[in-house]
N, C-alpha and C positions, 0 to 999 in steps of 0.2 A: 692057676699056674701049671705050664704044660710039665711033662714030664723030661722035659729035655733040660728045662731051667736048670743052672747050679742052686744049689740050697744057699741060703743065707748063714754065714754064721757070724757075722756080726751086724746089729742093729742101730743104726746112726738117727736121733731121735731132734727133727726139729722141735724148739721150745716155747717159743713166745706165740701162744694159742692152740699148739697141740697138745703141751704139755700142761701151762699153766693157763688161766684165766686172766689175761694180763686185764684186761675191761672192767673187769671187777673190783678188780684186787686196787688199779690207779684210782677209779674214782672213789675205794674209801679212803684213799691216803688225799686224795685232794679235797673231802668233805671234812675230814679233820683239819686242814691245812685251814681252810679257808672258815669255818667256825672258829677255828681259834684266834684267825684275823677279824672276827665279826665281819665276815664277808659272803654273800648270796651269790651261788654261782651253780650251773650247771656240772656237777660233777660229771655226771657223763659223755656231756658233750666234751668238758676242758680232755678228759681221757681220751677222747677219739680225735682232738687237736692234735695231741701231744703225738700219741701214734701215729698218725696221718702225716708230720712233721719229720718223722725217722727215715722213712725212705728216699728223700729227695736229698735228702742229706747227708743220706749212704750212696746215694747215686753221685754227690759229687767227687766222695770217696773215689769210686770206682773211675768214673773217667779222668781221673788226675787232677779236679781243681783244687781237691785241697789233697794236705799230705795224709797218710795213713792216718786215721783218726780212730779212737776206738767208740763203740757205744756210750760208754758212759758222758763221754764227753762231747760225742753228737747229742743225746737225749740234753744235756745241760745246756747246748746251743740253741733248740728248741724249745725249751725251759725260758728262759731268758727274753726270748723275742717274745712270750705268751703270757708272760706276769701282767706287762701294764695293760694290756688288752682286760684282763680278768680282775684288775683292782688288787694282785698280789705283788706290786712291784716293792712295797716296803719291806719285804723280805730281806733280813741280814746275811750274809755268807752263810755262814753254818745254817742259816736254815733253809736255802735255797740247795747246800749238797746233802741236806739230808734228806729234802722231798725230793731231790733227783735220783736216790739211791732207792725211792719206792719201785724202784724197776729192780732190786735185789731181793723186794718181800713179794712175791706173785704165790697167790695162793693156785695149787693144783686143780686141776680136775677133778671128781669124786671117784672118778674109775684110776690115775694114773699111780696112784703109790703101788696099789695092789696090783694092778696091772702088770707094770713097770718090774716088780718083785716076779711076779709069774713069770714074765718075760726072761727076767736075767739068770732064772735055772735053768734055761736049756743055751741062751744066748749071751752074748759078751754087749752093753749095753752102753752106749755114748751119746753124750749130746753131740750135734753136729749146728751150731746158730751163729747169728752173727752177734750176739752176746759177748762180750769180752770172758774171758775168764776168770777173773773176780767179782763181777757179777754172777754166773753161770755157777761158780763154787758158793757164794753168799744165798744163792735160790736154792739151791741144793739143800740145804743148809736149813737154812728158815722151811723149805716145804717137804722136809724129809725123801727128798727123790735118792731112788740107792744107785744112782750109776756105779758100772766100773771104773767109766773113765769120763773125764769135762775136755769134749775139744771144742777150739772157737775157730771161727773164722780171724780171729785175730792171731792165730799162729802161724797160718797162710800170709797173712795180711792181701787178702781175697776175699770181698765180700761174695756170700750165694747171692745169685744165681751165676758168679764167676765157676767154671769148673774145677778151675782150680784146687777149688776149697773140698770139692768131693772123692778129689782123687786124693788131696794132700792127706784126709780123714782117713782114707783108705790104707796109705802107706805107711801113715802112723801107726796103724795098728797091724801091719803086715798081713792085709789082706786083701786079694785079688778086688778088686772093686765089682764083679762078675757075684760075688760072694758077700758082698755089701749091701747093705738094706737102706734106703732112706726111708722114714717113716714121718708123715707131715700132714698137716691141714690144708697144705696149700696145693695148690697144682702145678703153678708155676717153676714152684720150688722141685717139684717131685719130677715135672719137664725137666728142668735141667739136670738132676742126678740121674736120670735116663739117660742122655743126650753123654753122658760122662761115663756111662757105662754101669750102672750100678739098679740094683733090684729096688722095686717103687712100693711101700703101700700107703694109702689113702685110707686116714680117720679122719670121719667127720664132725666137725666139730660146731653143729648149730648154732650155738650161743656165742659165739668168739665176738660176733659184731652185735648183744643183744639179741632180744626178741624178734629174731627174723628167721621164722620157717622155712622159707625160702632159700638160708642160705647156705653155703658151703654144703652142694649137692654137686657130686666128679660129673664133671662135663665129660672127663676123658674115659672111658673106659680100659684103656690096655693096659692098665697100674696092675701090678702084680694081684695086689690083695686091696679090695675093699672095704672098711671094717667101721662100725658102729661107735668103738669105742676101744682101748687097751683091753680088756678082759675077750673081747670080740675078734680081736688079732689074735691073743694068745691061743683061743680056742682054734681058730684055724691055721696055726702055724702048730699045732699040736703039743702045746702046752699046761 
């Protein structure tokens, strides 16, 4: 970071794979799920269906085919199209929104609670995802994360990578977007909070898609800070 940067003082923190393990955390709620069906399935594959199903269906969000939809009920639309595929279409109501709300039990990171705490003594600390916020409040919840404050892209109703959603975070919290951190696994994501005006860093997060070494290594180099892990930012944000 040059010397000329404004400092950060607030931290806008994407969630689903920088904060928590969502890969993990779905396929034990779908090996439960489907045990208790006496049903054989791929857990981890059915979890990388299910995710892999989120963004086309937040894309239609965004270019107007359907109306403002929130997560939960995208996740339940892709739910639904993937049961009879996998042998769990006998599912009753109640028990199809109760494994769709497995996107509100995601277990953290090992570095993020502590991390995350480190972080919020020098800095003011938010989610910033396209999580609803009753989900985002119930994760919080179940994975002990201490934010200050839960923003969604559902208050904008602007899915990321709309900029929208990184200025609306900004002004919410009445600060200069120049002065706003986004903190992500993605790069996409961190591209566009650049593009919006806002300070980047990049935790990498190995294991989000599995045992793949290979992946989520920053192609981009000009992200503010680079970091290993929560505990790894905090050190160099001088924490």
């Amino acid at each position: 970071m040059t010397s000329g940067t404004p400092a950060a003082r607030v931290l806008l923190f994407d969630v689903f794979g920088t904060v928590v393990d969502w890969r993990s955390s779905i396929a034990r709620e779908v090996a439960a799920v489907a045990k208790s069906r006496g049903v054989q399935i791929d857990a981890e594959a059915f979890a990388d269906r299910w995710r892999a199903g989120y963004r086309p269906a937040m894309d239609r969000v965004r270019k107007g085919v359907l109306p403002w939809t929130n997560i939960d009920s995208l996740h339940r639309m892709v739910l639904d199209e993937m049961l009879p595929e996998f042998g769990l279409d006998g599912l009753s109501e109640a028990q199809r929104q109760h494994f769709n709300r497995a996107w509100h039990r995601l277990d953290p990171w090992p570095d993020s609670v502590a991390g995350l705490t480190r972080l919020k003594s020098k800095f003011v600390i938010a989610t910033l995802s396209n999580g609803n916020v009753a989900l985002l409040t119930n994760m919080a919840k179940f994975a002990r994360l201490p934010w200050d404050c839960v923003l969604s892209a559902e208050l904008f109703h602007h899915y990321k990578p709309d900029r929208e959603s990184y200025l609306g975070a900004a002004a919410m919290l009445d600060v200069p977007p120049a002065q706003t951190m986004l903190v992500a696994a993605h790069e996409d994501d961190l591209l566009a909070a650049r593009a919006a005006g806002l300070l980047t860093a990049f935790v990498r997060r190995p294991l989000e898609q599995g045992p793949r070494p290979d992946y989520n290594l920053p192609r981009e180099r000009s992200f503010e800070y680079v970091a290993d892990d929560f505990e790894d930012l905090a050190r160099q944000l001088g924490v």
